[in-house]
N, C-alpha and C positions, 0 to 999 in steps of 0.2 A: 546403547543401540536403540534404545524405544525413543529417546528425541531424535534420534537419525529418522527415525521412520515417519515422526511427529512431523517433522521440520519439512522431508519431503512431500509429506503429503499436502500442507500448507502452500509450499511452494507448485505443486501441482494445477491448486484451485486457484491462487495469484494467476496464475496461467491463464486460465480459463477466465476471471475475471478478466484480462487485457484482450482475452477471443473476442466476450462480450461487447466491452465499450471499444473494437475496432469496428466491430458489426453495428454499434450503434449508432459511431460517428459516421459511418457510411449511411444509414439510413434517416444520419441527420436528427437525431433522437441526443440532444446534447446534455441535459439531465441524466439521463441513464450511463451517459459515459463519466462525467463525473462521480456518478453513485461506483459503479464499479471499479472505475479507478480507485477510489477510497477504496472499496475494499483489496482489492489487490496490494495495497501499500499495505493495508495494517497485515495480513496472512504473512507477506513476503516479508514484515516487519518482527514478528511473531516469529517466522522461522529461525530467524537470525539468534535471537535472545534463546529459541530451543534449544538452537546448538552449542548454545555455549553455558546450555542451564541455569538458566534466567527464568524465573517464574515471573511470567508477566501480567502486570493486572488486568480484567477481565473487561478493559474499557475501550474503544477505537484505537485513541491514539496513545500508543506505546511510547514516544518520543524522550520523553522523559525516563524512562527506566533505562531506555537504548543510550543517554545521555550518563547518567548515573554508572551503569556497568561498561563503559567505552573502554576500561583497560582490559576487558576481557577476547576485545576483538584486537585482529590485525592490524598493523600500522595501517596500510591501505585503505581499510574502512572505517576506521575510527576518524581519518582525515574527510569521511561524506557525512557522519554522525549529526553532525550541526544541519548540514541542507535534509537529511531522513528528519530531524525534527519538526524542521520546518515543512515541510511537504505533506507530513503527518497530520501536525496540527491543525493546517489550510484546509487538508482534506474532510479531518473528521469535524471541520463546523459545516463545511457544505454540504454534511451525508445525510441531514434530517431537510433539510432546504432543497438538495435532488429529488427528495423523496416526495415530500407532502409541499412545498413551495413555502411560502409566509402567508400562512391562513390570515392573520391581523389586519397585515396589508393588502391581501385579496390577490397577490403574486404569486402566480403557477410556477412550477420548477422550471418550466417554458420561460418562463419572464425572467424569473433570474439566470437561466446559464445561456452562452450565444456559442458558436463553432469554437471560437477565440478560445474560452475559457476552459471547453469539451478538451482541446486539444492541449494545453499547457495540461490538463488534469493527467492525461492518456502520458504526454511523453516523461512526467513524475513520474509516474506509474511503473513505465518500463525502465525509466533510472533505477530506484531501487530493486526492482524485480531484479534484472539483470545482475547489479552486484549484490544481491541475496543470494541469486542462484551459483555465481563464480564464487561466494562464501561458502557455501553446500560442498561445490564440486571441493573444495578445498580441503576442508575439515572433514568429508567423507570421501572423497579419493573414489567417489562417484556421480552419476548424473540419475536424474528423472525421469 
């Protein structure tokens, strides 16, 4: 019951993360939507591994563990597990680069992400969200 409640609450802030980077890309703020989408991936990633008791290491991208324990999930989602790693991984190099840009190279977060890339980050984002949260509804025979 405490990862049901773990797993929901993760799932809640995934949420709010995708509130954020919809608020962003409206304000055209494409760094930020990135950043947030990364985090929405990894919480909405993390919840998944909760529910099925999976101690996951305490790093962005889970992708790997979610690869490792795939016979733990449903046929359904164990057939997305390959693109969740992929999207993981993408996300958690761009999350320090949203953030602080490439100081070396004098490149603001500005300079690295354009609408294009805001937007491919966003609609990740709510791929896994979505089938994180029809995982939830599933295994808990509840909603958020």
């Amino acid at each position: 019951m405490m990862m049901d409640r773990l797993a929901a609450d993760y799932l809640r802030r995934a949420r709010s993360r995708l509130t954020d980077a919809e608020s962003a890309l409206k304000r055209g703020d494409y760094p930020e939507v990135v950043r947030y989408s990364q985090e929405a991936v990894e919480m909405s990633l993390k919840a998944c591994l909760r529910l099925v008791g999976v101690e996951y290491p305490k790093e962005h991208h889970v992708g790997d563990v979610l690869k490792l324990q795939a016979e733990r999930f449903p046929e359904w989602f164990r057939a997305l597990v390959t693109d969740f790693d992929r999207i993981s991984a993408e996300l958690a190099l761009k999350r320090a680069p949203s953030m602080y840009g490439i100081e070396a190279s004098g490149k603001s977060p500005s300079d690295l992400f354009d609408k294009a890339e805001a937007e491919t980050s966003l609609n990740s984002a709510k791929l896994v969200y979505e089938n994180s949260l029809k995982l939830f509804r599933e295994k808990t025979k509840a909603d958020i």
